[in-house]
N, CA and C atoms as an extended XYZ file, in Angstrom:
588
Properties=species:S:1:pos:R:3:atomname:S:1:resname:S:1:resid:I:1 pbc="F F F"
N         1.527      -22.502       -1.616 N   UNK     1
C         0.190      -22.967       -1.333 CA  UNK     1
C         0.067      -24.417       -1.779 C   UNK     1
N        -0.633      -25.231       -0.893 N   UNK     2
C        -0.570      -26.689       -1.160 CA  UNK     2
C        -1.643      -27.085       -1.686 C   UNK     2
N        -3.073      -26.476       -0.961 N   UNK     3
C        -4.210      -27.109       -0.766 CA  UNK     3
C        -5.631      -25.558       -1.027 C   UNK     3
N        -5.916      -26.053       -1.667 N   UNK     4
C        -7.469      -24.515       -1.919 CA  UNK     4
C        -8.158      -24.687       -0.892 C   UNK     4
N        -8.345      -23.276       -0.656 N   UNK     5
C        -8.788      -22.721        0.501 CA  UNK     5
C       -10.608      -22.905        0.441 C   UNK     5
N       -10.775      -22.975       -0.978 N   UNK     6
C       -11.894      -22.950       -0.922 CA  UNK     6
C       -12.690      -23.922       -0.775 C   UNK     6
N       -12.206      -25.637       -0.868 N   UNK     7
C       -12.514      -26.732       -1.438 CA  UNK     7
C       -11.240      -28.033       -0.665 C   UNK     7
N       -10.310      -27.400       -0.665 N   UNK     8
C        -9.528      -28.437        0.186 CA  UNK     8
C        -8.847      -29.236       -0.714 C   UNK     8
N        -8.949      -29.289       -1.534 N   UNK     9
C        -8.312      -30.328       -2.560 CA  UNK     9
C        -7.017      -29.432       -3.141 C   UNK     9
N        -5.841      -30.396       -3.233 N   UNK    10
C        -4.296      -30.002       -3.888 CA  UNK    10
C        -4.325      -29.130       -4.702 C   UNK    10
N        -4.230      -28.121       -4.705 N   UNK    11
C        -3.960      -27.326       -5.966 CA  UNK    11
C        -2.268      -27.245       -6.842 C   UNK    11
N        -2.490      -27.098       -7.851 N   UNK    12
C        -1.534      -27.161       -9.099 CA  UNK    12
C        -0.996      -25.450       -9.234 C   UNK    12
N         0.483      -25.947       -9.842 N   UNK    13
C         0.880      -24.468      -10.197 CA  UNK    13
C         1.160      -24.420      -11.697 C   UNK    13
N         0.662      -23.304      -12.181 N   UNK    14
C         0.044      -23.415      -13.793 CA  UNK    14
C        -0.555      -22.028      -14.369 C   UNK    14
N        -0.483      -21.825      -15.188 N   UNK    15
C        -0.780      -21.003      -16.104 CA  UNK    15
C        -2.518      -21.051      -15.884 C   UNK    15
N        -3.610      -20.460      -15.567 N   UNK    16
C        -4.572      -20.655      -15.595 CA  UNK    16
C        -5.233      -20.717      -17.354 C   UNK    16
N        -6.729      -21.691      -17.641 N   UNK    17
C        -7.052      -21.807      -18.872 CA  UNK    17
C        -8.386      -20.353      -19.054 C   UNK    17
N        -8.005      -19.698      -18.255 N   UNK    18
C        -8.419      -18.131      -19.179 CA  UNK    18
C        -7.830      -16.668      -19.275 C   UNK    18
N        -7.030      -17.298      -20.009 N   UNK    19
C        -6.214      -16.603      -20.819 CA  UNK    19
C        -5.310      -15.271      -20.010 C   UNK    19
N        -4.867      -15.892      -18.487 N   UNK    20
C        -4.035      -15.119      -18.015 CA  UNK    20
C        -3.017      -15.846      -18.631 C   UNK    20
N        -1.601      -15.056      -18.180 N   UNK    21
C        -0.039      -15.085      -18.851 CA  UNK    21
C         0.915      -15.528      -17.802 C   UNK    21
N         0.501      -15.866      -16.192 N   UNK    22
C         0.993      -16.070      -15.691 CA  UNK    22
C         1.293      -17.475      -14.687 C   UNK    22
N         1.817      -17.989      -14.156 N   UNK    23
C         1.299      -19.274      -13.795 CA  UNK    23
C         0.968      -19.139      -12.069 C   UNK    23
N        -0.272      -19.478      -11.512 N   UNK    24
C        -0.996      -19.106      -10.517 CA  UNK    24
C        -1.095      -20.370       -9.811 C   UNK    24
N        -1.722      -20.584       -8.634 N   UNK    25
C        -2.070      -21.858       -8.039 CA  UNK    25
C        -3.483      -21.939       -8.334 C   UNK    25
N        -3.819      -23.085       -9.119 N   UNK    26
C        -5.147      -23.524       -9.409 CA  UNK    26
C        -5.407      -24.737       -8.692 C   UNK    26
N        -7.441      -24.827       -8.658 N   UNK    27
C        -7.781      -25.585       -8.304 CA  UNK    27
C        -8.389      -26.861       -8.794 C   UNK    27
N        -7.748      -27.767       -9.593 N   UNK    28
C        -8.449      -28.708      -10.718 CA  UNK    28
C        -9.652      -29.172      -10.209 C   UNK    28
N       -10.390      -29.199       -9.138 N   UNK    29
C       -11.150      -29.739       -8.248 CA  UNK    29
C       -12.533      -28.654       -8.839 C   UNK    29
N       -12.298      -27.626       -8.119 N   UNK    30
C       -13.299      -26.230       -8.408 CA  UNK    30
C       -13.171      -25.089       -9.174 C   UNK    30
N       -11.762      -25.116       -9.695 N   UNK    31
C       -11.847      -24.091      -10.298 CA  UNK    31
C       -11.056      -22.861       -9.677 C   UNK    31
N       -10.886      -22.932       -8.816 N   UNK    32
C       -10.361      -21.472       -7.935 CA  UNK    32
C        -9.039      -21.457       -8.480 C   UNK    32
N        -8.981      -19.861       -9.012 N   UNK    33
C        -7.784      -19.468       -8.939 CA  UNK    33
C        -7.481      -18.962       -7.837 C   UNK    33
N        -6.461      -18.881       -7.255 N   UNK    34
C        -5.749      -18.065       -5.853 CA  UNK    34
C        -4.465      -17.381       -6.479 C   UNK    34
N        -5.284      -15.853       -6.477 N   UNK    35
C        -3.840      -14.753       -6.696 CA  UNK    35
C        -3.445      -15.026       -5.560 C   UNK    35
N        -1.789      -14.561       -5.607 N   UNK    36
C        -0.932      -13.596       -4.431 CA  UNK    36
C        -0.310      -12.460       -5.216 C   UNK    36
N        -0.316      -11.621       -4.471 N   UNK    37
C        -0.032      -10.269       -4.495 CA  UNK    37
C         0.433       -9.068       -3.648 C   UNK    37
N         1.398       -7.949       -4.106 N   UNK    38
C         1.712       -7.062       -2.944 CA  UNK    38
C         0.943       -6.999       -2.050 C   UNK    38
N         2.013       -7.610       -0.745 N   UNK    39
C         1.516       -6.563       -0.001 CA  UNK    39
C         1.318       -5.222        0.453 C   UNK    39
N         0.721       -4.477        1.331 N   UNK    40
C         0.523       -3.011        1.230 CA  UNK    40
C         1.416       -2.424        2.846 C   UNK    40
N         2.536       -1.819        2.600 N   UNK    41
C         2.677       -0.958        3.898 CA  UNK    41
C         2.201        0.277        4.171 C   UNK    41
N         1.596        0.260        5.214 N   UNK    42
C         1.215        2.146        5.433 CA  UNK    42
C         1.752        2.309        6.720 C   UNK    42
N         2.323        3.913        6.565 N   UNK    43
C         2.891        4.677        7.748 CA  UNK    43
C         2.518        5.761        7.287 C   UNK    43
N         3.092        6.388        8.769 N   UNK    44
C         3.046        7.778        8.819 CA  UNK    44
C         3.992        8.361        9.594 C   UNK    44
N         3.864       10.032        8.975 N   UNK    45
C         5.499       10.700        9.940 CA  UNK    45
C         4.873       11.492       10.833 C   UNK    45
N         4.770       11.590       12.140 N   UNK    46
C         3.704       11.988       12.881 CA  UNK    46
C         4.735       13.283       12.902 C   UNK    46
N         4.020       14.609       13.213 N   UNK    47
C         4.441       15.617       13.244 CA  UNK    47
C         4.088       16.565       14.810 C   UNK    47
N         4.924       16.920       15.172 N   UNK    48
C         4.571       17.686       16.887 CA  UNK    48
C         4.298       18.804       16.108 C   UNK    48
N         3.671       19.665       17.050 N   UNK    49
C         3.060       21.348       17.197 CA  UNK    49
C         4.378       22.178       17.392 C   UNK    49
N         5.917       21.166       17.289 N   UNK    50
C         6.967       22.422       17.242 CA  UNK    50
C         8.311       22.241       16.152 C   UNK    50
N         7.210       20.710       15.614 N   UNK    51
C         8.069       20.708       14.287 CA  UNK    51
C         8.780       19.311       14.115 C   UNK    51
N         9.069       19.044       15.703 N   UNK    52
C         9.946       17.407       15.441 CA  UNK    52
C         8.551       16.185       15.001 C   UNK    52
N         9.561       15.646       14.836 N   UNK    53
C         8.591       14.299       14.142 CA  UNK    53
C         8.693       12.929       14.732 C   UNK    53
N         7.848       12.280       15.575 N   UNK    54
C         7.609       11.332       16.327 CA  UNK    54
C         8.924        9.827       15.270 C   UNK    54
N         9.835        8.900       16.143 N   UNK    55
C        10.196        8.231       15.341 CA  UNK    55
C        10.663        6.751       16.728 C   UNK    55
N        10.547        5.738       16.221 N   UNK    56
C        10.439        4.773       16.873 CA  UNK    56
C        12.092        3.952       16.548 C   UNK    56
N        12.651        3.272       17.930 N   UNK    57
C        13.500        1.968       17.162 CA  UNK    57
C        12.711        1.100       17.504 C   UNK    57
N        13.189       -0.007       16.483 N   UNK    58
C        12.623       -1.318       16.591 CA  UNK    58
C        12.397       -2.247       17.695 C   UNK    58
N        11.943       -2.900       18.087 N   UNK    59
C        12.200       -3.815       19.367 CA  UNK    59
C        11.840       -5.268       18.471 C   UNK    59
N        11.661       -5.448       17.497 N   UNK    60
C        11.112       -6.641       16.983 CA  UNK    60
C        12.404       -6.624       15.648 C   UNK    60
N        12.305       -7.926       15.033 N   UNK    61
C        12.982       -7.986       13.719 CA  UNK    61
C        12.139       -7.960       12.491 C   UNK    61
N        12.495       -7.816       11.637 N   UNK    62
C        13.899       -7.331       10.617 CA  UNK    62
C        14.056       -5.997       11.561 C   UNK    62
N        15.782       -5.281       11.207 N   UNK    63
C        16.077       -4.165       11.679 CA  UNK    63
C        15.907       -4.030       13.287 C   UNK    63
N        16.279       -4.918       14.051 N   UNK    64
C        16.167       -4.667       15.423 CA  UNK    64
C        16.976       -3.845       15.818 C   UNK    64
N        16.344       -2.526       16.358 N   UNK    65
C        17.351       -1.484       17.070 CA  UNK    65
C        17.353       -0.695       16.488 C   UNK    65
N        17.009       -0.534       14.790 N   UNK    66
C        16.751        0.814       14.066 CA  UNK    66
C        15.758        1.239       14.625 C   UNK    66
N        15.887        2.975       13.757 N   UNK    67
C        14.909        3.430       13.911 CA  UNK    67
C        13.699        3.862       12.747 C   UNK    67
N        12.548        3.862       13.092 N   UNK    68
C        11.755        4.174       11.583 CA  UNK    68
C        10.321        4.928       12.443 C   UNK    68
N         9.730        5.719       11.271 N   UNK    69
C         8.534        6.006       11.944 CA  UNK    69
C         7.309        5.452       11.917 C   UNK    69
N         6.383        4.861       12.641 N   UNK    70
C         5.241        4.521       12.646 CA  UNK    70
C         4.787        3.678       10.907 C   UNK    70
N         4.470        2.588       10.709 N   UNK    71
C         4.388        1.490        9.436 CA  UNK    71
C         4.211        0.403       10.129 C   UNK    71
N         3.438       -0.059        8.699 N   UNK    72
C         3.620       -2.044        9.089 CA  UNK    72
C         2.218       -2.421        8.069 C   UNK    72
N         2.089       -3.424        8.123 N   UNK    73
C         0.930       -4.119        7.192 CA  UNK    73
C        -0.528       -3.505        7.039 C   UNK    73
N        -0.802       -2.959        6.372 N   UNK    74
C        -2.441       -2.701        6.216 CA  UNK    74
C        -3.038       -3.781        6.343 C   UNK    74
N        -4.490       -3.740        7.057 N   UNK    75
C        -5.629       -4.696        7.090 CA  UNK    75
C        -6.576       -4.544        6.339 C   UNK    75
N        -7.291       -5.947        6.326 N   UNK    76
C        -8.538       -5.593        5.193 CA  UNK    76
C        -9.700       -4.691        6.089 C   UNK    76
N       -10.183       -4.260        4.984 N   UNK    77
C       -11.360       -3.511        6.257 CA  UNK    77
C       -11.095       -1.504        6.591 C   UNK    77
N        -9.286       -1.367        6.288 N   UNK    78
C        -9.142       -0.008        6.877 CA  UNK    78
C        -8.591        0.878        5.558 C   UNK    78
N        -8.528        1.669        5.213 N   UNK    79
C        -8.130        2.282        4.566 CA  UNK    79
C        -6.374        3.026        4.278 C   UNK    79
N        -5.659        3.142        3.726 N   UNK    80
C        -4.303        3.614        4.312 CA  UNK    80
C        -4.034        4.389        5.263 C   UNK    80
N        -4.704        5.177        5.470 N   UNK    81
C        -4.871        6.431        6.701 CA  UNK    81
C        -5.114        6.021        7.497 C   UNK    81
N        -6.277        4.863        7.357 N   UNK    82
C        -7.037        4.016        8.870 CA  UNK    82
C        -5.617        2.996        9.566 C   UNK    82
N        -4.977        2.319        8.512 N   UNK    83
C        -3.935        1.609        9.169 CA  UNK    83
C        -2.853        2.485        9.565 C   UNK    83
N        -2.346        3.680        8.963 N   UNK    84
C        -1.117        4.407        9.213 CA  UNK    84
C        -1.288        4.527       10.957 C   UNK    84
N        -2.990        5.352       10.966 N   UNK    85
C        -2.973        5.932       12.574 CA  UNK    85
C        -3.056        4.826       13.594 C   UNK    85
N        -3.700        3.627       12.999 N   UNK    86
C        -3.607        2.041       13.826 CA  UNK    86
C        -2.085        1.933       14.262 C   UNK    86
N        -1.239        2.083       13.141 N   UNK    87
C         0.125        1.756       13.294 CA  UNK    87
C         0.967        2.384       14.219 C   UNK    87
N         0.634        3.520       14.232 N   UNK    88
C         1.367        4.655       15.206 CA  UNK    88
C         0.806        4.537       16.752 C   UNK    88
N        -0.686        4.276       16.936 N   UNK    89
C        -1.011        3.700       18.285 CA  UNK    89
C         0.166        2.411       18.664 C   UNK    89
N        -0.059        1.197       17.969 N   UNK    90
C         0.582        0.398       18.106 CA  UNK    90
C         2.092        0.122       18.572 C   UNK    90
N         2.883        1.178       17.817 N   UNK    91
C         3.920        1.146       17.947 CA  UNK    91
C         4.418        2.251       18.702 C   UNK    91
N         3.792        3.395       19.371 N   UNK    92
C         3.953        4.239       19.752 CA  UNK    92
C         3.297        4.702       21.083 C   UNK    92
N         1.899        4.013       21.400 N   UNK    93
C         1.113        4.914       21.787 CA  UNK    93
C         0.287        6.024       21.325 C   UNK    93
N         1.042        6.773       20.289 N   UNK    94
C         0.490        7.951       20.004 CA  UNK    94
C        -0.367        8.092       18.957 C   UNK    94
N        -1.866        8.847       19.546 N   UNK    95
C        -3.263        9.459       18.264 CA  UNK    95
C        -2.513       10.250       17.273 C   UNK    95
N        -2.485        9.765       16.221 N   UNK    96
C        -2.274       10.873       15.236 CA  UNK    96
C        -3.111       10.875       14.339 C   UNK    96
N        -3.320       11.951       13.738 N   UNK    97
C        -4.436       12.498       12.766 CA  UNK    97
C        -3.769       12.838       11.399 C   UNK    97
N        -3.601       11.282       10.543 N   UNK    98
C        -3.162       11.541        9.361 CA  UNK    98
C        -3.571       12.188        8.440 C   UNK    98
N        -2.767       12.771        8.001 N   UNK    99
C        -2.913       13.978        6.710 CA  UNK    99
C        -2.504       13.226        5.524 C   UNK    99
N        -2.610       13.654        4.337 N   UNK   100
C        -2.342       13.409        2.684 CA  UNK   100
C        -0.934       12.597        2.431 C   UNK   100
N        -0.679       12.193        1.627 N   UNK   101
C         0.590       11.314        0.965 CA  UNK   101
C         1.375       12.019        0.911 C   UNK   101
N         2.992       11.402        1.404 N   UNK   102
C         3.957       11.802        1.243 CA  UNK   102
C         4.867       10.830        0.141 C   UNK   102
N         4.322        9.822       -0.161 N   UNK   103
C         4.876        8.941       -1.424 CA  UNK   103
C         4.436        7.280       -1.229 C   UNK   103
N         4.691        7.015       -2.009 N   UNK   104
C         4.269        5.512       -2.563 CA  UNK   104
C         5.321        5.135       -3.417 C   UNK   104
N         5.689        3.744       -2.798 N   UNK   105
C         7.171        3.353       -2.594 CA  UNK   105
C         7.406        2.055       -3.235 C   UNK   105
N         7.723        1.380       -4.382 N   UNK   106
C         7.355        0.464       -5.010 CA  UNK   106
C         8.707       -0.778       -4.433 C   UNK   106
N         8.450       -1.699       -3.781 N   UNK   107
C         9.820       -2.252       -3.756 CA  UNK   107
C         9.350       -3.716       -3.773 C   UNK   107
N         9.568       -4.262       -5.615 N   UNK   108
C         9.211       -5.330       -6.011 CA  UNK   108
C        10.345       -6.572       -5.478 C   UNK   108
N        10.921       -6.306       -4.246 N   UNK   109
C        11.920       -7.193       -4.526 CA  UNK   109
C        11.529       -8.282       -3.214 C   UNK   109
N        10.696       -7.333       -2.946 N   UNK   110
C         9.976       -8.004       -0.976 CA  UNK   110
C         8.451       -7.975       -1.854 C   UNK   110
N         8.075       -7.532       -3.024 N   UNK   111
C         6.523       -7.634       -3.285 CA  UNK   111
C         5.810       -6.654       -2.192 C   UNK   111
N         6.351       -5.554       -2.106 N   UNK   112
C         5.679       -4.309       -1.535 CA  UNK   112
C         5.372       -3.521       -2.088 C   UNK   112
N         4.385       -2.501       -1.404 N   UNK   113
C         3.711       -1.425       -1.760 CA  UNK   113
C         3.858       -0.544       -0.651 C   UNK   113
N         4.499        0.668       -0.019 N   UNK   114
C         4.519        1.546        0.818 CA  UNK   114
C         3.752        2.668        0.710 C   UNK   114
N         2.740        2.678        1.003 N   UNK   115
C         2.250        4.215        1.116 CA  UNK   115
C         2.510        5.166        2.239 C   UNK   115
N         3.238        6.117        2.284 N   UNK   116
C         3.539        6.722        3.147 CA  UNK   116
C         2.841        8.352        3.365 C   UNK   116
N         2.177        8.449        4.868 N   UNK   117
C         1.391        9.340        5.057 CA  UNK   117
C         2.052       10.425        5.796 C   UNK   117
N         1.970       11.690        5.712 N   UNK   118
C         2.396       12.983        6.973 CA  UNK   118
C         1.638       12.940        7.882 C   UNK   118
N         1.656       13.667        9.281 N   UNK   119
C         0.071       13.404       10.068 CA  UNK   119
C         0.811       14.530       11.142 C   UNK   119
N         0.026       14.443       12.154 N   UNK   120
C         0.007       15.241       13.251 CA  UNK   120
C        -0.190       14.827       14.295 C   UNK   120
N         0.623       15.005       15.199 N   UNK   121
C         0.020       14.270       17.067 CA  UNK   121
C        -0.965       15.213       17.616 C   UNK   121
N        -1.750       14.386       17.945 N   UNK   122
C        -3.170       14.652       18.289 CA  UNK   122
C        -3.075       15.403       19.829 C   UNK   122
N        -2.294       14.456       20.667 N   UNK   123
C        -1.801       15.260       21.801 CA  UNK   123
C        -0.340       14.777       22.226 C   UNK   123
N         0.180       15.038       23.389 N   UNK   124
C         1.684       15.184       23.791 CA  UNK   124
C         1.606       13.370       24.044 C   UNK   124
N         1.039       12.607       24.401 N   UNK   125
C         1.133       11.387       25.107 CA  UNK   125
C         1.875       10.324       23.561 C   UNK   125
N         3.064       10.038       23.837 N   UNK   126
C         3.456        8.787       23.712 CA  UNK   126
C         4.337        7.778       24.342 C   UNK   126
N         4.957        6.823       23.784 N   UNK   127
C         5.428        6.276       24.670 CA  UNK   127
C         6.054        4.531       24.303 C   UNK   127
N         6.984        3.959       24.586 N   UNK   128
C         7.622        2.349       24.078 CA  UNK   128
C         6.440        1.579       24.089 C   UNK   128
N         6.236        0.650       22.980 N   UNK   129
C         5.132       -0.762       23.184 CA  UNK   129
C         6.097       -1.663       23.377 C   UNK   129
N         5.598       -2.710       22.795 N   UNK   130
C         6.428       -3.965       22.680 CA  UNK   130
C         7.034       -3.986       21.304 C   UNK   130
N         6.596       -3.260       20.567 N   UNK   131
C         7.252       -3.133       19.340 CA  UNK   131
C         8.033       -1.980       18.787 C   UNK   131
N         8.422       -1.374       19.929 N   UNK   132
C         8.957       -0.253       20.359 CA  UNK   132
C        10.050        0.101       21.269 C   UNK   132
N        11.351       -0.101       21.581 N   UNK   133
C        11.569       -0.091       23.251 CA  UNK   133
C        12.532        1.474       23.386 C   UNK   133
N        11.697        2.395       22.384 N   UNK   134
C        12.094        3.851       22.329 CA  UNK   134
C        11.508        4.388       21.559 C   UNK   134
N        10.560        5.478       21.896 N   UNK   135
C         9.970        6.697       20.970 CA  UNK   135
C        10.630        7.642       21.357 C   UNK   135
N        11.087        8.890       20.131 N   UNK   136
C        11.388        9.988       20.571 CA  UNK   136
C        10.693       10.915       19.900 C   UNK   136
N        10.956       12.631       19.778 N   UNK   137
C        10.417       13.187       18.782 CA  UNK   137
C        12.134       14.104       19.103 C   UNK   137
N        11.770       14.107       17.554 N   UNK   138
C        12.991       14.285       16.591 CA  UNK   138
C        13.003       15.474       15.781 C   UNK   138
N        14.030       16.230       15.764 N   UNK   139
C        14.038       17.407       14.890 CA  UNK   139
C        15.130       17.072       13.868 C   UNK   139
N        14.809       17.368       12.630 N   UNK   140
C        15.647       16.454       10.970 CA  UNK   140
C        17.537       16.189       11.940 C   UNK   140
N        17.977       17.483       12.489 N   UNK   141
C        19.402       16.922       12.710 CA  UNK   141
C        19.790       16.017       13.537 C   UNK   141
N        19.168       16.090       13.999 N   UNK   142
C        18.791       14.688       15.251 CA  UNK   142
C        18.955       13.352       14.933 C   UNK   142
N        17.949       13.210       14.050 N   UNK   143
C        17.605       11.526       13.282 CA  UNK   143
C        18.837       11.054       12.987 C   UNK   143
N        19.251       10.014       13.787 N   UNK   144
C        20.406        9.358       13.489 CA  UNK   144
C        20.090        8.452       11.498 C   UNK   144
N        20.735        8.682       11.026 N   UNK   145
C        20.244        8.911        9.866 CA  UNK   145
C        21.160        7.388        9.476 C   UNK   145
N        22.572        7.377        9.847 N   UNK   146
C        22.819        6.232        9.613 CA  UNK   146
C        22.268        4.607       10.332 C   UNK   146
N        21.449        4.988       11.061 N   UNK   147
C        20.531        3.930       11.771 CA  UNK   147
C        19.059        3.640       11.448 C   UNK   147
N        18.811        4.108       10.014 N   UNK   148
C        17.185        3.785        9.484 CA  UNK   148
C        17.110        2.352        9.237 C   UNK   148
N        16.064        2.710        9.949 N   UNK   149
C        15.891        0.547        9.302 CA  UNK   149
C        15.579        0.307        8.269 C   UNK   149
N        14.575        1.081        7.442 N   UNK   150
C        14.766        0.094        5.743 CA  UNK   150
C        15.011        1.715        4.616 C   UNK   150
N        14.882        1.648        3.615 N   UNK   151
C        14.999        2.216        2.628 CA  UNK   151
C        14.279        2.889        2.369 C   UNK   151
N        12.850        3.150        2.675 N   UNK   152
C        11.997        3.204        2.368 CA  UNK   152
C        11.798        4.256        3.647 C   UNK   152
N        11.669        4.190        4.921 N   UNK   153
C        11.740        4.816        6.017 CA  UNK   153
C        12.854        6.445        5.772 C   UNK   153
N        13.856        6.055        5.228 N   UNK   154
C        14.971        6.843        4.574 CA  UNK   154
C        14.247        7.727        3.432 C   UNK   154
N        13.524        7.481        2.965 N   UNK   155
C        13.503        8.210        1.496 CA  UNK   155
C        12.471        9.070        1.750 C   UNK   155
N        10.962        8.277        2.616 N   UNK   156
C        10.204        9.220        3.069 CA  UNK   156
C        10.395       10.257        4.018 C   UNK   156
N        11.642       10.192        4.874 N   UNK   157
C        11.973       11.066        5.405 CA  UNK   157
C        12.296       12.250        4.772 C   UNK   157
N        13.747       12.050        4.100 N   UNK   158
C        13.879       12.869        3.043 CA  UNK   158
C        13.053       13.895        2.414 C   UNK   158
N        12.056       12.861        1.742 N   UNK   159
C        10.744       13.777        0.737 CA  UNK   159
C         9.933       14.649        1.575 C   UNK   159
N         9.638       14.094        2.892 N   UNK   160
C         9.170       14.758        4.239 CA  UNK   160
C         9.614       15.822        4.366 C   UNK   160
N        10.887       16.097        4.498 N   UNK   161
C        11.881       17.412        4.970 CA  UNK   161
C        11.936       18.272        4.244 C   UNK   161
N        12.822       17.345        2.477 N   UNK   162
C        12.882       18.294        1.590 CA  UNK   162
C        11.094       19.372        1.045 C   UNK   162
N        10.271       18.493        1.270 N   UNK   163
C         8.684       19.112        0.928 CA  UNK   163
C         8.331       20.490        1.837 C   UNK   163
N         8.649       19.987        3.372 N   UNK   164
C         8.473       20.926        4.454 CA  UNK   164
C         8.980       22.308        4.620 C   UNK   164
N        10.260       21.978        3.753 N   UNK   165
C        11.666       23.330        3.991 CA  UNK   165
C        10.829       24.113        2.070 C   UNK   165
N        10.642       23.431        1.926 N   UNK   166
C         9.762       23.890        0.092 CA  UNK   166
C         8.554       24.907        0.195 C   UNK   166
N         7.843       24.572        1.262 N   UNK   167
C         6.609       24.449        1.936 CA  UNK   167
C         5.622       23.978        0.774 C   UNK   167
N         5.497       22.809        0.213 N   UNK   168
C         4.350       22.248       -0.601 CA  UNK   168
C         4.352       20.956        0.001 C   UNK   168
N         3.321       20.374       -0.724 N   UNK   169
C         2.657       18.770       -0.444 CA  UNK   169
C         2.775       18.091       -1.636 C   UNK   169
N         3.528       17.466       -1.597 N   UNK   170
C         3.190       16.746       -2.652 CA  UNK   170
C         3.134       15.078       -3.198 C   UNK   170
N         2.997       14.356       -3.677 N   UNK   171
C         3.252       12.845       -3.951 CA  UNK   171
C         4.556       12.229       -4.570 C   UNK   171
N         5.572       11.888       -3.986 N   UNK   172
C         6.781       11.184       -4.502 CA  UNK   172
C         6.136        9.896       -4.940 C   UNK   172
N         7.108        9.363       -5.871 N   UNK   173
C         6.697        7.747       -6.309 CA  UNK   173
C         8.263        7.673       -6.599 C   UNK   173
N         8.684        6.346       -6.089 N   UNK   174
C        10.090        5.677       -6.197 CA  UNK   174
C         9.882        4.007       -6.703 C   UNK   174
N        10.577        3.349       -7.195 N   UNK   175
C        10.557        1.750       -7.391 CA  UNK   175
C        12.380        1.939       -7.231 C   UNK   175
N        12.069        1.107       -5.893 N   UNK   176
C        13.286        0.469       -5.554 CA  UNK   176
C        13.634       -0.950       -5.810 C   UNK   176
N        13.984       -0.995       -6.807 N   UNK   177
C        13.980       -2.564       -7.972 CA  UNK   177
C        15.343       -3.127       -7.179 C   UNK   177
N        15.978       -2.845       -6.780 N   UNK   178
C        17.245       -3.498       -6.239 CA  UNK   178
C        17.373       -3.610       -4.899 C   UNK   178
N        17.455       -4.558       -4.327 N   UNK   179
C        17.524       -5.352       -2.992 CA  UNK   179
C        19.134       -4.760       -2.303 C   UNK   179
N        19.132       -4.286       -1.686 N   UNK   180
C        20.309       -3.665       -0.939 CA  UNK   180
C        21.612       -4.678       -0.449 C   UNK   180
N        22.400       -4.154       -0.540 N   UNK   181
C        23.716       -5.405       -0.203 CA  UNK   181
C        24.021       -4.848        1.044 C   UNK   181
N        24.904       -5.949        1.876 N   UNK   182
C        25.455       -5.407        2.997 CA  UNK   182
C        26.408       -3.932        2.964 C   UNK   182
N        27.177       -4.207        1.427 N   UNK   183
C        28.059       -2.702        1.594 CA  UNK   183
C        26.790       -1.360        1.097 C   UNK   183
N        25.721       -1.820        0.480 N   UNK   184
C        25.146       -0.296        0.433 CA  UNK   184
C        24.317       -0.309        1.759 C   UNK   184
N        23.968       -0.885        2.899 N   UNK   185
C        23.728       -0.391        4.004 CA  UNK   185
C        24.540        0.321        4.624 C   UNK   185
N        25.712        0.032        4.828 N   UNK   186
C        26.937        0.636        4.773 CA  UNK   186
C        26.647        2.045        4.791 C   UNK   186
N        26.326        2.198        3.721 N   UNK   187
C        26.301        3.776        3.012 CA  UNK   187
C        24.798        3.773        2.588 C   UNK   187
N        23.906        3.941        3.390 N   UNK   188
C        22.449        3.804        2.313 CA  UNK   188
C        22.124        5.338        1.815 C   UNK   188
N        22.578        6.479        2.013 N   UNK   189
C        22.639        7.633        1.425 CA  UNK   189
C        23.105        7.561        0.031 C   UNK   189
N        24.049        6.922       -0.369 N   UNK   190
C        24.702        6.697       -1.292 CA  UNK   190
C        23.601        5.717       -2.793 C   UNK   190
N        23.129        4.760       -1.973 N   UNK   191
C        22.756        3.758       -2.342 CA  UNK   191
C        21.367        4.095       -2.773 C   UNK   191
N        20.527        4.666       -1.824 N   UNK   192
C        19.193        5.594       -2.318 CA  UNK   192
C        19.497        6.925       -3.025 C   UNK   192
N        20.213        7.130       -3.410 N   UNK   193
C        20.867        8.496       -4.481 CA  UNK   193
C        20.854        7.904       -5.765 C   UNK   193
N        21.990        6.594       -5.884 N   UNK   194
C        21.811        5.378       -7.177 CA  UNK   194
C        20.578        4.908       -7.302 C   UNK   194
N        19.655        4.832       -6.200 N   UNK   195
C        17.819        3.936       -6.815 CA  UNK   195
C        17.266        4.975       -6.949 C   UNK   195
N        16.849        6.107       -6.746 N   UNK   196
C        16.278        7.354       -7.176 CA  UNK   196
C        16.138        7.539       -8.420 C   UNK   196
C-alpha cells in the first residue's frame, strides 16, 4: 500500500502509536491505520440424491486442469453459506442448498482461511462456466485423487467421506503451516498425512 485510502496522502510502514505490536501501514496525515488480513475461502461439496458429489476442473489458474469442488473468495455482504452456494452457481451452474461445516482450514502461508461447507443439489441441472471447462458428479472412487488442485480441496474431501461412511457431522480444523514443494505434490497423500 502506497497511499491511504482514506485521505490520499503516503502512508508509512510502522508499528502503530497505540500500542499494537505489529508494524501496519499508517497514515501520518489522518491517522488511519489500514489492517490487511486473511483472506476468507468458502466452498462447498455439493452432494446428489444418489450419493456422488458434484466436482469441477479448473479452467482458470492457479491449478489449471485440476479438479476441486465449488470455492473461491467470500464477499462482503454474504455470509459463508451465502458465498459457498454463489460459488457453486458460478463455477458450476448448479443451486445448492448448503448444509453445516465440514472444516476450517488454516493455511497461513497464502494468509487463508477455508471454510468448507457439505450441501446438496437442489436439482439435476449443471454444467461448464468459464471457470469450469468440466463438471462431473463423482462417486469417492472416481475422484481422480492424484489431480486435486490444492490441499485443502484434498483434505475436505477426505473429512467429507471419512464423516459420511461414520455417519456423523462434524467440524475438522487443520493449519497447514507448510507451503507444499514440487516433490510433495508429487505425492500430496503423503504430504497431507505429514501436515495433519
Amino acid at each position: 500500500m502506497k497511499f491511504c485510502s482514506a485521505c490520499g496522502h503516503e502512508v508509512v510502514y510502522r508499528v502503530p502509536d497505540d500500542g499494537d505490536h505489529l508494524p501496519r501501514h499508517v497514515c501520518p496525515a489522518c491517522g488511519t491505520v489500514h489492517y490487511v488480513n486473511p483472506k476468507l475461502i468458502v466452498g462447498v461439496i455439493p452432494e446428489a440424491a444418489d450419493g456422488r458429489i458434484l466436482m469441477c476442473k479448473r479452467n482458470i489458474e492457479p491449478r489449471f486442469g485440476k479438479w476441486t469442488f465449488p470455492a473461491g473468495f467470500m464477499e462482503l455482504g454474504e455470509t459463508s453459506a451465502q458465498g459457498a452456494a454463489r460459488e457453486a452457481l458460478e463455477e458450476s451452474q448448479a443451486e445448492v442448498v448448503v448444509d453445516g461445516l465440514v472444516a476450517v482450514i488454516n493455511v497461513p502461508y497464502v494468509d487463508q482461511v477455508h471454510l468448507i461447507h457439505r450441501g446438496h443439489l437442489r436439482g439435476p441441472h449443471f454444467g461448464p462456466t468459464s471457470e469450469s471447462s468440466a463438471v462431473e458428479l463423482m462417486r469417492e472412487e472416481d475422484i481422480p485423487w492424484d489431480e486435486i488442485a490444492f490441499p485443502t480441496i484434498y483434505r475436505g474431501l477426505r473429512y467429507f467421506f471419512d464423516d459420511r461412511r461414520a455417519g456423523r457431522h462434524q467440524v475438522h480444523t487443520l493449519d497447514l503451516v507448510r507451503r507444499p514443494t514440487h516433490e510433495d505434490r508429487a505425492d500430496i497423500g503423503r504430504w497431507l498425512s505429514e501436515a495433519s
